[in-house]
C-alpha positions in Angstrom: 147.4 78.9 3.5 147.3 76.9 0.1 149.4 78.3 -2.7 146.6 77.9 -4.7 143.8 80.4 -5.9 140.7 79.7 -3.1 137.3 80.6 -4.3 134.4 81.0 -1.5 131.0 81.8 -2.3 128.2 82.2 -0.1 125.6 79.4 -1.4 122.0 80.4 -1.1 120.0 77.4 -1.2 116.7 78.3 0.6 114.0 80.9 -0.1 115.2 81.7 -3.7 113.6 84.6 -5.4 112.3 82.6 -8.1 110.9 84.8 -10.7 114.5 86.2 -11.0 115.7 82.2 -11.3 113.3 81.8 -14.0 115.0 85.1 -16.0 118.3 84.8 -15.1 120.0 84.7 -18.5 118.3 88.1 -19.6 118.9 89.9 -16.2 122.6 89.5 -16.4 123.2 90.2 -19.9 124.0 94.1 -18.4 127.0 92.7 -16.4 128.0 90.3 -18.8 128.3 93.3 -22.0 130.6 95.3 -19.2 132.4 92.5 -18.6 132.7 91.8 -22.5 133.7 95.9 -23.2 137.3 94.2 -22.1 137.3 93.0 -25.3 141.2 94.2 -26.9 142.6 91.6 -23.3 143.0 88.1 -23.3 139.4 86.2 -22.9 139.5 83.7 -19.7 136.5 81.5 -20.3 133.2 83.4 -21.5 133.6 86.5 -19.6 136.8 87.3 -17.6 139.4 89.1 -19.2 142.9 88.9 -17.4 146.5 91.0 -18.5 148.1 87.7 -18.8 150.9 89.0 -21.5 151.9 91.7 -19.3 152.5 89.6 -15.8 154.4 87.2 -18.1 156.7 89.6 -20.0 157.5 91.4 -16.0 158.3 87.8 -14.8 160.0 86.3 -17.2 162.3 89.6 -18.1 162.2 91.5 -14.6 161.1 88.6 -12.2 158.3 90.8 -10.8 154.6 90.6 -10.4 153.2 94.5 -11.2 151.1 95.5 -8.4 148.3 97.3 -10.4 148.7 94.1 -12.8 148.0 92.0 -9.7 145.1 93.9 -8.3 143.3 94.6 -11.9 143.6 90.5 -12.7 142.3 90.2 -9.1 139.4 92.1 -9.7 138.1 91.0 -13.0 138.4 87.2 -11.6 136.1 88.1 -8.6 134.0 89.7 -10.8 133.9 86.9 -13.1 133.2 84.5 -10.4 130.3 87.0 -9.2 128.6 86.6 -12.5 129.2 82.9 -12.7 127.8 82.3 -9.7 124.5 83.7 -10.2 124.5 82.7 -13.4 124.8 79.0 -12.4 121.9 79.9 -9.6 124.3 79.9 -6.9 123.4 82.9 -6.0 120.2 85.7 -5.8 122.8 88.6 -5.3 123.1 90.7 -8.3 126.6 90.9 -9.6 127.7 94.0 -8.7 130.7 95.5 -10.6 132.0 96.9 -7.1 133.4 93.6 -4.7 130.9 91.8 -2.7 131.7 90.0 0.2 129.4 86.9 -0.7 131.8 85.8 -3.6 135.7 85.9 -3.0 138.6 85.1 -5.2 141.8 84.6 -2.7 144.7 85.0 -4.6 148.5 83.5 -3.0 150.8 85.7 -1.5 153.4 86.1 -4.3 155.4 88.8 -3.1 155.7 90.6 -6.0 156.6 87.5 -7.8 159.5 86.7 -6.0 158.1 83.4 -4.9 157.3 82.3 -8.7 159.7 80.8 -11.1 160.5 83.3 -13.7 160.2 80.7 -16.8 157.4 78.9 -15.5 155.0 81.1 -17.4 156.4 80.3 -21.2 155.3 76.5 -20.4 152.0 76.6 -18.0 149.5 76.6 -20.7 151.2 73.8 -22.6 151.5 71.7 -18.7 147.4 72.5 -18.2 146.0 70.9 -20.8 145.1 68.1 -19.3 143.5 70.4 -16.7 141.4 71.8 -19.7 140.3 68.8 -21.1 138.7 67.7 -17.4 137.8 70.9 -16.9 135.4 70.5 -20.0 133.9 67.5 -19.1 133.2 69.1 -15.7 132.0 72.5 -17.2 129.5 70.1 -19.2 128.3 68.3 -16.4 127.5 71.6 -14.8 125.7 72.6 -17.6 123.5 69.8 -17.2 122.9 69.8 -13.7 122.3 73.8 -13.3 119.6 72.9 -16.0 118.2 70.6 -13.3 118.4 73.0 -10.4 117.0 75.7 -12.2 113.7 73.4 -12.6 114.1 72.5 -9.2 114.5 76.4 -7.9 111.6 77.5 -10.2 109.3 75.5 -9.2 110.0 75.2 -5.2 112.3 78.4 -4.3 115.3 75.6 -3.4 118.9 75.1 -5.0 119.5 71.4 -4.9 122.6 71.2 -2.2 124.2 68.2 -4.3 123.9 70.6 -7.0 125.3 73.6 -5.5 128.4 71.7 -4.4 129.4 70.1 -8.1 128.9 73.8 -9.7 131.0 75.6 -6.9 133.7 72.9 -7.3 133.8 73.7 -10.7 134.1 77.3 -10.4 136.6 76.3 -8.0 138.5 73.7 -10.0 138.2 76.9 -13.3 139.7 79.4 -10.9 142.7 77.1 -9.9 143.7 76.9 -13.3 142.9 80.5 -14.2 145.4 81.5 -11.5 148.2 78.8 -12.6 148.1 79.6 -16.3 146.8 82.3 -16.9 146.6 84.9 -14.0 150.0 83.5 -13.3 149.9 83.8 -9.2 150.9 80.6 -8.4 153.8 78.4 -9.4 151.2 74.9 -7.9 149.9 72.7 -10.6 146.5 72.6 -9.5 144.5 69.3 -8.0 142.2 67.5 -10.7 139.3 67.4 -8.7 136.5 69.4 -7.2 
């Protein structure tokens, strides 16, 4: 297993429901305000709020991952995939704030932070920033082609498989770096590509 944070979503690209395609943006905006009630936690992208501050302070002055820390950080990133995901038309599932099998976030085994360097997490964001800046030119690129697909899935009831694969990579490539820098469960600088 990869000490890296996996992603896996289940990819619908055939018989799409597309009058929800067509309305996507308004039909999440329910999931997206919970998501945003978050708000007094550190913002991860445009809607996933993660305790970052308290899994640093218990590593770097305990050397321990909290458990509840761990599965609440857990929980908000699957969640914030879930509404990516259909969102970027990945998806005709309904992000449901309960887990859903369809869309996974796999976090490392950390054993309670045992296996990650204690100092690590006063340097990470600094180390990722060339992460970021690729990661922008792939969140734009994304953008751009979910545009596309959404066309594409309006009019026929068919994601674009090329599609599909770019914007999962880059939820992929966003979730890697989420869990080096900022969920803090892996010690691995993360791979620049998809």
């Amino acid at each position: 297993m990869s000490n890296q944070v996996e992603t896996s979503v289940e990819v619908q690209l055939t018989n799409r429901n597309r009058t929800t395609v067509f309305w996507r943006g308004i039909l999440v905006a329910p999931v997206v305000f919970f998501v945003a009630s978050f708000s007094q936690m550190v913002h991860v992208g445009w809607s996933s709020p993660i305790l970052a501050f308290p899994a640093a302070l218990a590593l770097i002055f305990r050397g321990v991952y909290p458990s509840y820390v761990l599965t609440f950080n857990h929980a908000v990133m699957e969640l914030g995939s879930r509404v990516t995901a259909y969102m970027l038309l990945l998806t005709d599932d309904y992000p449901s704030i309960e887990r859903n099998p369809n869309v996974a976030v796999i976090f490392p085994d950390i054993e309670g932070g045992k296996k990650l360097n204690r100092w690590l997490p006063l340097v990470k964001w600094f180390l990722a920033i060339p992460l970021y800046i690729v990661g922008a030119f792939y969140v734009l690129l994304s953008a751009i082609l979910t545009f596309y697909a959404w066309i594409v899935t309006s009019a026929t009831g068919n994601y674009p498989e090329s599609v599909a694969k770019f914007v999962l990579g880059t939820i992929e490539y966003w979730n890697r770096i989420y869990g080096y820098t900022i969920a803090l469960v892996t010690d691995e600088y993360p791979s620049f590509v998809l």
